[in-house]
Backbone and ligand atoms as CSV (ligand in chain L), in Angstrom:
chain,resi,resn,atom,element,x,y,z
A,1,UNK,N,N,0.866,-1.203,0.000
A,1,UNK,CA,C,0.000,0.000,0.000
A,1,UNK,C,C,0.891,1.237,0.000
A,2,UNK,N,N,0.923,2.321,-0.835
A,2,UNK,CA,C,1.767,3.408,-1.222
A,2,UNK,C,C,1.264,4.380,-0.185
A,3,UNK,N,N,1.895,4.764,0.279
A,3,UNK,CA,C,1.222,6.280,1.008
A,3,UNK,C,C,0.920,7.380,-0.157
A,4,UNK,N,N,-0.262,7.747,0.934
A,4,UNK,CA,C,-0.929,8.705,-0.419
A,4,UNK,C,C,-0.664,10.541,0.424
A,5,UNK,N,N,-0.655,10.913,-0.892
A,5,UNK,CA,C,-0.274,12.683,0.422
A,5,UNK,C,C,-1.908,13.137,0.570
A,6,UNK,N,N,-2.131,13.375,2.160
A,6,UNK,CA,C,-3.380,13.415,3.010
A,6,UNK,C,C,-4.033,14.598,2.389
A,7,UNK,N,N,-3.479,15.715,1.760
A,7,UNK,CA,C,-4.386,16.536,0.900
A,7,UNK,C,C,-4.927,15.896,-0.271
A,8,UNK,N,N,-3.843,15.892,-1.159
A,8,UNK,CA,C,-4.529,15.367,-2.709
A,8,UNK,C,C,-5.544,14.309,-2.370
A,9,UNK,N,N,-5.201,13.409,-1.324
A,9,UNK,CA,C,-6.216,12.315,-1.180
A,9,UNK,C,C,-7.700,12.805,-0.506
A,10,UNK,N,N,-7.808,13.847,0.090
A,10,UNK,CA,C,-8.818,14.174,0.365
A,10,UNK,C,C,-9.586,15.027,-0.012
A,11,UNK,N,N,-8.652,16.198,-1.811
A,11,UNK,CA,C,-9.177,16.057,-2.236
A,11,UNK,C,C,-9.804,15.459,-3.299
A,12,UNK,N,N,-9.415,14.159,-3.415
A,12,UNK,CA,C,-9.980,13.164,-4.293
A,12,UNK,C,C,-11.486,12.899,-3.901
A,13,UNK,N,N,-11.448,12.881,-2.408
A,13,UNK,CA,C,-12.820,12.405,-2.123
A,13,UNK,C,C,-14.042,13.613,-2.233
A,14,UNK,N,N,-13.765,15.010,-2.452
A,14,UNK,CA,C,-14.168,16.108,-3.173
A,14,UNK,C,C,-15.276,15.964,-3.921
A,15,UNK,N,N,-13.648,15.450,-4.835
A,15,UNK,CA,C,-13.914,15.777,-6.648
A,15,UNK,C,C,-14.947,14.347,-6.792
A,16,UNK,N,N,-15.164,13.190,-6.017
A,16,UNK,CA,C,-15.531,12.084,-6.613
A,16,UNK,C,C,-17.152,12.273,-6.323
A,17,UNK,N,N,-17.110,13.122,-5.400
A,17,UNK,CA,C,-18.943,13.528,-4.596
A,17,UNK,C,C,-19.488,14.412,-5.230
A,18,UNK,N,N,-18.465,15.265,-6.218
A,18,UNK,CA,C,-19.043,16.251,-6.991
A,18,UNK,C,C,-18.768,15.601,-8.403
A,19,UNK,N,N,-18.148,14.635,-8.969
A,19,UNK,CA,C,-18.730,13.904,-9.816
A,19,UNK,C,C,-19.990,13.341,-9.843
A,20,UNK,N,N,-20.342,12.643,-8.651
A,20,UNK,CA,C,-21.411,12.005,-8.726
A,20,UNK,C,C,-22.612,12.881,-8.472
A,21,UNK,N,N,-22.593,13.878,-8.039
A,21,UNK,CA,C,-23.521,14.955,-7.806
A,21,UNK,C,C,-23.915,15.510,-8.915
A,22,UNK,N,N,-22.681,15.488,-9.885
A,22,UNK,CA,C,-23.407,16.978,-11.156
A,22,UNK,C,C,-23.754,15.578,-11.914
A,23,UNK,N,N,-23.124,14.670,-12.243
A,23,UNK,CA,C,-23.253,14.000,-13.114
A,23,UNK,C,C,-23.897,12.575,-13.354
A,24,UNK,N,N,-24.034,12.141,-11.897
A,24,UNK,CA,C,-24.790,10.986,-11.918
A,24,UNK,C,C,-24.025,9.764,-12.061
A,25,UNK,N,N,-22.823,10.047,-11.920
A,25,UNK,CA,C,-21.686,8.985,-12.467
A,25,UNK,C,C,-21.265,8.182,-11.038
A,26,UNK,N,N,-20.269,7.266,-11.424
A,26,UNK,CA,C,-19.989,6.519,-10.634
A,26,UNK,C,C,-18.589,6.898,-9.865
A,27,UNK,N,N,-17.923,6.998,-8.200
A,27,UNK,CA,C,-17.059,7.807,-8.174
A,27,UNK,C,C,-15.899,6.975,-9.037
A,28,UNK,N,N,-14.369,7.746,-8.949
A,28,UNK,CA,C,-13.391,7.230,-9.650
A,28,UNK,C,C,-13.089,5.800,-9.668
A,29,UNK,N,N,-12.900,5.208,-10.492
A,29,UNK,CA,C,-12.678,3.928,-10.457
A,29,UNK,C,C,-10.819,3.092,-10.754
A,30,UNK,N,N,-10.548,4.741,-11.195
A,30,UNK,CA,C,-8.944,4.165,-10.787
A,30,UNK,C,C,-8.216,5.481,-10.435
A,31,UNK,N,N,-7.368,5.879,-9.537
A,31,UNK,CA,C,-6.624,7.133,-9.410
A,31,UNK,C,C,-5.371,7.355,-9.424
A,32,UNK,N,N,-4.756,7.763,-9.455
A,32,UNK,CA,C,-3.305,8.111,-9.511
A,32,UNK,C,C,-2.960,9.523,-8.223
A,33,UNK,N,N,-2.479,9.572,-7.098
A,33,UNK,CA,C,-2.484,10.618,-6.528
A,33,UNK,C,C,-0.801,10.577,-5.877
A,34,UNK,N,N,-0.894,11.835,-5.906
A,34,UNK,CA,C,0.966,12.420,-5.452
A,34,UNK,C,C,0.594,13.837,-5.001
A,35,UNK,N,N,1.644,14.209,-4.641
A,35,UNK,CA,C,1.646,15.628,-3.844
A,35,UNK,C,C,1.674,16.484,-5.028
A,36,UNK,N,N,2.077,16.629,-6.087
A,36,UNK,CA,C,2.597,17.285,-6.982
A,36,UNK,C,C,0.894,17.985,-7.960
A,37,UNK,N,N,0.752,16.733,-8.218
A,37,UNK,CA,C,-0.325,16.276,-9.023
A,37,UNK,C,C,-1.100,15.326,-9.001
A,38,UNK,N,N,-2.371,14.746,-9.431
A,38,UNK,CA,C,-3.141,14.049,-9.169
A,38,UNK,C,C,-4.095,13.748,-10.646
A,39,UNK,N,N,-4.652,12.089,-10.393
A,39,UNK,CA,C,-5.404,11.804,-11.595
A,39,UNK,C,C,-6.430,10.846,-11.241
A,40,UNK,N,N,-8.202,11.274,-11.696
A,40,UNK,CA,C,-8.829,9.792,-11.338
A,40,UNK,C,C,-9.439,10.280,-13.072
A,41,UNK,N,N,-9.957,9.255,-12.859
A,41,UNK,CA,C,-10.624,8.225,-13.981
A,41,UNK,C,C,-11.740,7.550,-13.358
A,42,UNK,N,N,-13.039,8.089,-14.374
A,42,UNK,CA,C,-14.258,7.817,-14.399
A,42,UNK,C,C,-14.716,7.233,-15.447
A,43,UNK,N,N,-15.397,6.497,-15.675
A,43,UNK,CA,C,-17.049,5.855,-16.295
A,43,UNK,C,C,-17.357,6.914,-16.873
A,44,UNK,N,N,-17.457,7.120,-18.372
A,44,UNK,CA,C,-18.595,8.203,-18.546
A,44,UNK,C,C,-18.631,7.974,-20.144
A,45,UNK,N,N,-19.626,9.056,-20.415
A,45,UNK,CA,C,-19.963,8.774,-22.282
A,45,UNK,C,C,-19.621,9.919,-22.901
A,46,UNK,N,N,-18.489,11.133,-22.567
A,46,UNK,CA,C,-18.545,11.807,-23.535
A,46,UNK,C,C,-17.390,13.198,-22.628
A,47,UNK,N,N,-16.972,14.075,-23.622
A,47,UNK,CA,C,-15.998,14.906,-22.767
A,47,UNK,C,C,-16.490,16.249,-22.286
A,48,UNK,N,N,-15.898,16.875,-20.858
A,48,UNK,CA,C,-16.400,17.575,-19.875
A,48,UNK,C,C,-16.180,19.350,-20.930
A,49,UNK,N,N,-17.621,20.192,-20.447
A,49,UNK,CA,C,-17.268,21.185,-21.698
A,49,UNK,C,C,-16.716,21.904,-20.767
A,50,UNK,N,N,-16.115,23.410,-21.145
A,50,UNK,CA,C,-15.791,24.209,-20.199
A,50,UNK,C,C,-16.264,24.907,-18.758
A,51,UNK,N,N,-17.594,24.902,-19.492
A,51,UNK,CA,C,-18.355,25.267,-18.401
A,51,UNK,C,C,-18.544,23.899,-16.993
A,52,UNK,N,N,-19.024,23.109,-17.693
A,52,UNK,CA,C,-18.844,22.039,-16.812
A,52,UNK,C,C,-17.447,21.959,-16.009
A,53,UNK,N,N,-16.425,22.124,-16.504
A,53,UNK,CA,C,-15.342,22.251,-16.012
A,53,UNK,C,C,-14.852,23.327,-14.876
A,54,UNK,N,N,-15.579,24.682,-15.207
A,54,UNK,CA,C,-15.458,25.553,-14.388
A,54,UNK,C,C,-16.458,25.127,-12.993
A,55,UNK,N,N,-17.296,24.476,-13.796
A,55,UNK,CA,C,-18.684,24.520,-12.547
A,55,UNK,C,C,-18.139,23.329,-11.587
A,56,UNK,N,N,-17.625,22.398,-11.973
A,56,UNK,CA,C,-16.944,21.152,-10.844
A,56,UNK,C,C,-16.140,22.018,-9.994
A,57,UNK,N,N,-14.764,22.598,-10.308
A,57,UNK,CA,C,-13.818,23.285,-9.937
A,57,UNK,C,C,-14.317,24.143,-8.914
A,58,UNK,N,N,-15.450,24.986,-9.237
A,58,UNK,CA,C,-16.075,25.710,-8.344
A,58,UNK,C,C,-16.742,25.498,-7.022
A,59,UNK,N,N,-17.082,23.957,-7.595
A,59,UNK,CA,C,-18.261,23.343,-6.625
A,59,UNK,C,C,-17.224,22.575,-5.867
A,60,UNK,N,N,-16.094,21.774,-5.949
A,60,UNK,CA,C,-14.952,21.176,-5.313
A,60,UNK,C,C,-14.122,22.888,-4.058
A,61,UNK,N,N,-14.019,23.479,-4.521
A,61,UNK,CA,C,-13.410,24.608,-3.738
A,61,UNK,C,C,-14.192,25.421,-3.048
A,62,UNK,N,N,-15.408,25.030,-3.341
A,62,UNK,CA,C,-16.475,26.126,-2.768
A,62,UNK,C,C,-16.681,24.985,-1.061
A,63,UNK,N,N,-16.338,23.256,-1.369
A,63,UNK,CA,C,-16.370,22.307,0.059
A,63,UNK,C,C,-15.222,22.581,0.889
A,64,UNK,N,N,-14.147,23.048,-0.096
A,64,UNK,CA,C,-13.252,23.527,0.228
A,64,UNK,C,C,-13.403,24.354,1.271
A,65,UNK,N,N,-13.280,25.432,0.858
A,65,UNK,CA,C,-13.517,26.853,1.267
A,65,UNK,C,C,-14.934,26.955,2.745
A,66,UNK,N,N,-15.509,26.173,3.026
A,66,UNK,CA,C,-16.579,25.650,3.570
A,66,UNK,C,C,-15.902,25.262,5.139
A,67,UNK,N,N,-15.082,24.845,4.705
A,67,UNK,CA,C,-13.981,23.791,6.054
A,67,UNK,C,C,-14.884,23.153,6.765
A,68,UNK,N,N,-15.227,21.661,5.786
A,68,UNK,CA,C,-15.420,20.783,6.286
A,68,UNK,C,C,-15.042,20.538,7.116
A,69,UNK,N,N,-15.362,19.342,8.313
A,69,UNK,CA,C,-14.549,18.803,9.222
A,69,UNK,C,C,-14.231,17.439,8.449
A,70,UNK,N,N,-12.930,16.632,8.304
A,70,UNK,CA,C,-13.131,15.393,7.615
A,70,UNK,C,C,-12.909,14.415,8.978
A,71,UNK,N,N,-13.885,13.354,9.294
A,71,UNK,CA,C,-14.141,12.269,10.706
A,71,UNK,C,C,-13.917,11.123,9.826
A,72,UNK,N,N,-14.233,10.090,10.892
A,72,UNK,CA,C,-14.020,8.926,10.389
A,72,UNK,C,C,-14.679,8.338,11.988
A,73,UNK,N,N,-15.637,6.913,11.224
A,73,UNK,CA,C,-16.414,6.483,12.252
A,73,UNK,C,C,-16.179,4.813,11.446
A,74,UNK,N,N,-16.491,3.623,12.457
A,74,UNK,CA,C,-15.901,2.418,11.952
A,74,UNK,C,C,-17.756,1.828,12.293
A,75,UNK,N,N,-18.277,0.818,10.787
A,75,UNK,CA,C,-19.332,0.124,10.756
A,75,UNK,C,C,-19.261,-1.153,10.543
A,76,UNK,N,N,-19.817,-2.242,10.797
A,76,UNK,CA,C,-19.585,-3.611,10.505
A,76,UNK,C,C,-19.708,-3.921,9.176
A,77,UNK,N,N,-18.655,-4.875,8.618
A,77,UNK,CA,C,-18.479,-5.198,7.057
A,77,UNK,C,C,-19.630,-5.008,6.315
A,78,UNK,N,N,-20.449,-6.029,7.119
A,78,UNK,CA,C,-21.426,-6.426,5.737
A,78,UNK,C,C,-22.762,-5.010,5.736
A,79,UNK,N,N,-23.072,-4.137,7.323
A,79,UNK,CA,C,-23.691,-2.711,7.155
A,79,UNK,C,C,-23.037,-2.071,5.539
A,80,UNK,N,N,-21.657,-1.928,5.733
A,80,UNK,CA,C,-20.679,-1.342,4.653
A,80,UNK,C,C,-21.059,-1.744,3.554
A,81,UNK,N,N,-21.351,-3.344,3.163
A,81,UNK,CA,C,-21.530,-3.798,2.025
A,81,UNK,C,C,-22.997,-3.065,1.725
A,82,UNK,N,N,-23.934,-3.578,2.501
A,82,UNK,CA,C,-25.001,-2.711,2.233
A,82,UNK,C,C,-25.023,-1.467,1.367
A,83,UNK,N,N,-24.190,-0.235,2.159
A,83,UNK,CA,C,-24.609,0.665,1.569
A,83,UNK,C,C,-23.448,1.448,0.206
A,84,UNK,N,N,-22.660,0.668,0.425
A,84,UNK,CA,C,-20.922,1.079,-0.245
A,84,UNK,C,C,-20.551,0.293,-1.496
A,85,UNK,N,N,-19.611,0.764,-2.434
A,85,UNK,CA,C,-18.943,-0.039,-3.370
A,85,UNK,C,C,-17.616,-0.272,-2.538
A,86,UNK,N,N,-17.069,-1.327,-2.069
A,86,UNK,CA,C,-16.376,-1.822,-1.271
A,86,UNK,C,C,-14.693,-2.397,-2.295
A,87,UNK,N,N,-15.155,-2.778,-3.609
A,87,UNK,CA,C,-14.405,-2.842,-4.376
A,87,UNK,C,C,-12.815,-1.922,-4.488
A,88,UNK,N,N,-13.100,-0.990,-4.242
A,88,UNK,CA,C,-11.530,-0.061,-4.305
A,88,UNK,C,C,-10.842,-0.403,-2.348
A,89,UNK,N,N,-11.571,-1.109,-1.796
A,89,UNK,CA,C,-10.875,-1.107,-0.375
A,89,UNK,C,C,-9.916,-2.673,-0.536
A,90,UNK,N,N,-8.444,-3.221,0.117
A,90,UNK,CA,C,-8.146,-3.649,0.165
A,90,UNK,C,C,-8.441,-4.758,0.445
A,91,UNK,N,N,-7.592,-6.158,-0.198
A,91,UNK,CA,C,-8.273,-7.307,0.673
A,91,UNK,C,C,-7.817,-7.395,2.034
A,92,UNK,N,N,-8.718,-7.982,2.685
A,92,UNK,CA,C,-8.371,-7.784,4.572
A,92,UNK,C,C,-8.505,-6.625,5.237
A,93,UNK,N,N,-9.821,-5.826,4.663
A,93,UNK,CA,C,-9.943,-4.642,5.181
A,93,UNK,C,C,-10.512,-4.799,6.707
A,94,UNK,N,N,-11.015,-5.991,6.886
A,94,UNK,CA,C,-11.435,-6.353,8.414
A,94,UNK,C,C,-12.766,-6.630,8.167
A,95,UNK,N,N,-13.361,-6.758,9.606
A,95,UNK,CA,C,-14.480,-6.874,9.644
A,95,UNK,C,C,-15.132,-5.620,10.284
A,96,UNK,N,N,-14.644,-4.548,10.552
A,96,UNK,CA,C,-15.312,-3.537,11.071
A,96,UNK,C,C,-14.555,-2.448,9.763
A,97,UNK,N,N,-15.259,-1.375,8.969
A,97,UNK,CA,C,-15.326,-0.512,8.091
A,97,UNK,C,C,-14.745,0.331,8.491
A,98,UNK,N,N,-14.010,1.249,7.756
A,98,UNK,CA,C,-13.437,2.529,8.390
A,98,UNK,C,C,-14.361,3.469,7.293
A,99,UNK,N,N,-15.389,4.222,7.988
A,99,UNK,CA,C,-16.220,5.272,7.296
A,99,UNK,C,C,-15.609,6.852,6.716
A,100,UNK,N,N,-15.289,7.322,5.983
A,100,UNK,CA,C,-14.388,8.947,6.055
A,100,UNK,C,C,-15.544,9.821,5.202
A,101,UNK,N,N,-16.160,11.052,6.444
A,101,UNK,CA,C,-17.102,11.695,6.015
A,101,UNK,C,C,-16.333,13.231,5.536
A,102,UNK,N,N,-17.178,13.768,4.549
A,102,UNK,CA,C,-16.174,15.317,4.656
A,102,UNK,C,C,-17.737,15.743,5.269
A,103,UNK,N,N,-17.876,16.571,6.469
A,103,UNK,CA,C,-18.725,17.451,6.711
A,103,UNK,C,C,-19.888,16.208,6.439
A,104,UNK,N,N,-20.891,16.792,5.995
A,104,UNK,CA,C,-22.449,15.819,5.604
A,104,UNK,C,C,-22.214,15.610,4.329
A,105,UNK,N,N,-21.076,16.600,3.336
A,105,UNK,CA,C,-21.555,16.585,1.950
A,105,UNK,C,C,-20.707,15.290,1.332
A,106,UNK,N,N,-20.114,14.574,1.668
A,106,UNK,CA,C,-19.224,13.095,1.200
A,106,UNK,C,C,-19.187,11.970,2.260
A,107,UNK,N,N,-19.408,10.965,2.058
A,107,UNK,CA,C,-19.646,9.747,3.246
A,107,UNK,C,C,-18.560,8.410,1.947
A,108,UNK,N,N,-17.689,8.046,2.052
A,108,UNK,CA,C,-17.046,6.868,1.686
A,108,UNK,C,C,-16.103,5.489,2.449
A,109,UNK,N,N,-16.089,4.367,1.830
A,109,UNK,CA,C,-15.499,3.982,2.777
A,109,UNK,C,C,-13.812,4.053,2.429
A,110,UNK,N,N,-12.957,4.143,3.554
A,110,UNK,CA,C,-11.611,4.606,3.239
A,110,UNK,C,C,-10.478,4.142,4.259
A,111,UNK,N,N,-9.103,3.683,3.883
A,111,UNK,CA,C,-8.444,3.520,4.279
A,111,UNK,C,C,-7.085,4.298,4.686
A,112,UNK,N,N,-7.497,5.012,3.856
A,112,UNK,CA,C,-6.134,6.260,3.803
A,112,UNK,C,C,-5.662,7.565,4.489
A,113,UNK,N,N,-5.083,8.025,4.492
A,113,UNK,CA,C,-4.797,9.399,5.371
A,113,UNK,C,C,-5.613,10.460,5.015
A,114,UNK,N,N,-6.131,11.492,5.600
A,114,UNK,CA,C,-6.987,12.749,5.428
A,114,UNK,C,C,-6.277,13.996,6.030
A,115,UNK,N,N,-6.963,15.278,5.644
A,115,UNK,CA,C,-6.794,16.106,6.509
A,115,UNK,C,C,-8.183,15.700,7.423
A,116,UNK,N,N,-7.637,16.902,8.428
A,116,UNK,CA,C,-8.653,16.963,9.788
A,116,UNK,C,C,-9.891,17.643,9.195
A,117,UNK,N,N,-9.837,19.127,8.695
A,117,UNK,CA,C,-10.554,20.211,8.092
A,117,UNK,C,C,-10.123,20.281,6.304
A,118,UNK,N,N,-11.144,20.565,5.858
A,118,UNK,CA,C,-11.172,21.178,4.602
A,118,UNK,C,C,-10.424,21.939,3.824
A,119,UNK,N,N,-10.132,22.841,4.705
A,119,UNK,CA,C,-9.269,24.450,4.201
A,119,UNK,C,C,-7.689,24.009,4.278
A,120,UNK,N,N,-7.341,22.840,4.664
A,120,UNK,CA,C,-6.362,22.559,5.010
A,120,UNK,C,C,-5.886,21.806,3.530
A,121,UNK,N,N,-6.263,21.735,2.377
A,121,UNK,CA,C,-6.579,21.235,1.445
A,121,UNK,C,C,-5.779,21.966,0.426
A,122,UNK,N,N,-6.483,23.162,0.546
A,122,UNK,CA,C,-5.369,24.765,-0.810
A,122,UNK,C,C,-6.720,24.696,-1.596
A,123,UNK,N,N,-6.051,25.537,-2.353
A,123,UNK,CA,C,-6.876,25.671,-3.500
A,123,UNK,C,C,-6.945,24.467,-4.542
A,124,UNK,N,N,-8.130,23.418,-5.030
A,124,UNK,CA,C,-8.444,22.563,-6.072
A,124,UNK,C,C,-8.137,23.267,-7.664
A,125,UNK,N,N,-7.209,23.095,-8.275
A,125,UNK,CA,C,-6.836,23.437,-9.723
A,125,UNK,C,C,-7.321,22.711,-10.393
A,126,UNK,N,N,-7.920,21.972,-11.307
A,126,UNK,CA,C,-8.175,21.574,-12.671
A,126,UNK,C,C,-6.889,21.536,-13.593
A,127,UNK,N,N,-6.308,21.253,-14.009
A,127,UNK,CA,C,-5.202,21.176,-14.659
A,127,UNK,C,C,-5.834,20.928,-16.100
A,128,UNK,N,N,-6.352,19.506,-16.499
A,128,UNK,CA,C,-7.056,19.426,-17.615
A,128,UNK,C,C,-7.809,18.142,-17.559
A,129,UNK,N,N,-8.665,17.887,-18.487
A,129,UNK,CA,C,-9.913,16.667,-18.276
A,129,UNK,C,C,-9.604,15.794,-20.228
A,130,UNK,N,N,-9.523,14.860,-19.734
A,130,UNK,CA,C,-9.942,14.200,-21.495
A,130,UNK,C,C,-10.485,13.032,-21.726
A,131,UNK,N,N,-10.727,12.506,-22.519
A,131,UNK,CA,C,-12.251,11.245,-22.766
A,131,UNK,C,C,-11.721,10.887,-23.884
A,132,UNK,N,N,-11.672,9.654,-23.554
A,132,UNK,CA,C,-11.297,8.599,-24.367
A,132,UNK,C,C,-11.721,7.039,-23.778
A,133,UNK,N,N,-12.316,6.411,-24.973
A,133,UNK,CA,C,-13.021,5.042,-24.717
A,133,UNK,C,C,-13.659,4.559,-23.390
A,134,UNK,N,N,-14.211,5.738,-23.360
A,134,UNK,CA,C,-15.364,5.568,-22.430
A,134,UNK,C,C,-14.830,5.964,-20.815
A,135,UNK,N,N,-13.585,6.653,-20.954
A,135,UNK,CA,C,-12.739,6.961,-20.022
A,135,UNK,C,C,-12.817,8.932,-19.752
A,136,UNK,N,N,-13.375,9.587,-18.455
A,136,UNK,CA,C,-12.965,10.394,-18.374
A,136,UNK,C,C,-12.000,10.593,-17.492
A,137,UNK,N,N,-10.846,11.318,-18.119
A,137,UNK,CA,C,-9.919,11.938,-16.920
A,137,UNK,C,C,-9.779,12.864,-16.606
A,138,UNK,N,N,-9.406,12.999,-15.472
A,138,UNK,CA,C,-9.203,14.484,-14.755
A,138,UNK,C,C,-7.910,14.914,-13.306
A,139,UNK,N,N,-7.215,15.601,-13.942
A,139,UNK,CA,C,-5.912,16.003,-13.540
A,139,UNK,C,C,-6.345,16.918,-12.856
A,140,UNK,N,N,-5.575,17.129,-11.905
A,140,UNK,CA,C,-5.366,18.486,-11.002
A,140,UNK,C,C,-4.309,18.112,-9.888
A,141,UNK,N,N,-4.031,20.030,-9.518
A,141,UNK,CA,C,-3.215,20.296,-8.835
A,141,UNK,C,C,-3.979,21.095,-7.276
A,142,UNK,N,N,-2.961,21.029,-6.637
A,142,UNK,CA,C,-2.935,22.102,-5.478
A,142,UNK,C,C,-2.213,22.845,-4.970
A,143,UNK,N,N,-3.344,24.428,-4.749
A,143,UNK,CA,C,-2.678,25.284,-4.615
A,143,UNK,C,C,-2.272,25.530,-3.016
A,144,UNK,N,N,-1.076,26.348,-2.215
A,144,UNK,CA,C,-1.334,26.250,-0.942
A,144,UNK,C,C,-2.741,26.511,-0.396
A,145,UNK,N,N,-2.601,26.209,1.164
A,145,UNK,CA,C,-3.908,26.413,1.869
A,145,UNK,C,C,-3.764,27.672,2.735
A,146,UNK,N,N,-4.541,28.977,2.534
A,146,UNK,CA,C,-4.578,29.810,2.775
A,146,UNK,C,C,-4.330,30.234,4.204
L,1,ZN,ZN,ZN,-9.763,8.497,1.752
């Protein structure tokens, strides 16, 4: 298991609630994350227009800017299975769930490092988005946290 840097990774979990929010989509299904830069990859049928692009960006920094609190609360496996895609969590994740909420507006299940608060995050950049075979991607950076 790679360590992931506790910003970019949290804001992955952002960008994946405001995927599924504007768009109805499914969250990332593969990611790439580093301190530097960052990449997930979504499910989708077609490429993100500008506006759409501005309007994610906006809506990711605006949870930002919000200062979430990010918690974490532990549920029994199969509750988890119930309500979760469990698939991106490791094998031998246990039998008790590790839950990671941002604020009310993101609930996933997660294994990885977080910030505490939101603002602690920087500014969410967009770098660039592209679609290909049924693949959207989406790059971004971060800016410091104010
Ligand atoms: Zn996480």
């Amino acid at each position: 298991m790679k360590s992931y840097d506790p910003r970019m990774h949290s804001a992955e979990h952002i960008l994946n609630q405001t995927m599924v929010r504007m768009f109805g989509c499914e969250r990332s299904f593969s990611s790439h994350i580093e301190a530097r830069k960052s990449k997930c990859d979504y499910r989708f049928d077609r490429p993100l227009t500008q506006a759409e692009e501005m309007e994610l960006t906006n809506q990711v920094n605006r949870i930002i800017r919000q200062n979430e609190p990010v918690t974490e609360h532990f549920i029994p496996l199969q509750e988890a299975a119930a309500q979760f895609n469990l698939s991106r969590l490791p094998e031998g994740a246990g039998e008790e769930i590790r839950i990671v909420s941002v604020g009310s507006y993101d609930k996933c299940p997660c294994i990885g490092p977080h910030v505490t608060q939101t603002w602690e995050i920087g500014e969410f950049r967009l770098v660039s988005t592209g679609f290909e075979d049924g693949i959207l991607r989406i790059r971004f950076k971060l800016g410091d946290p104010e």
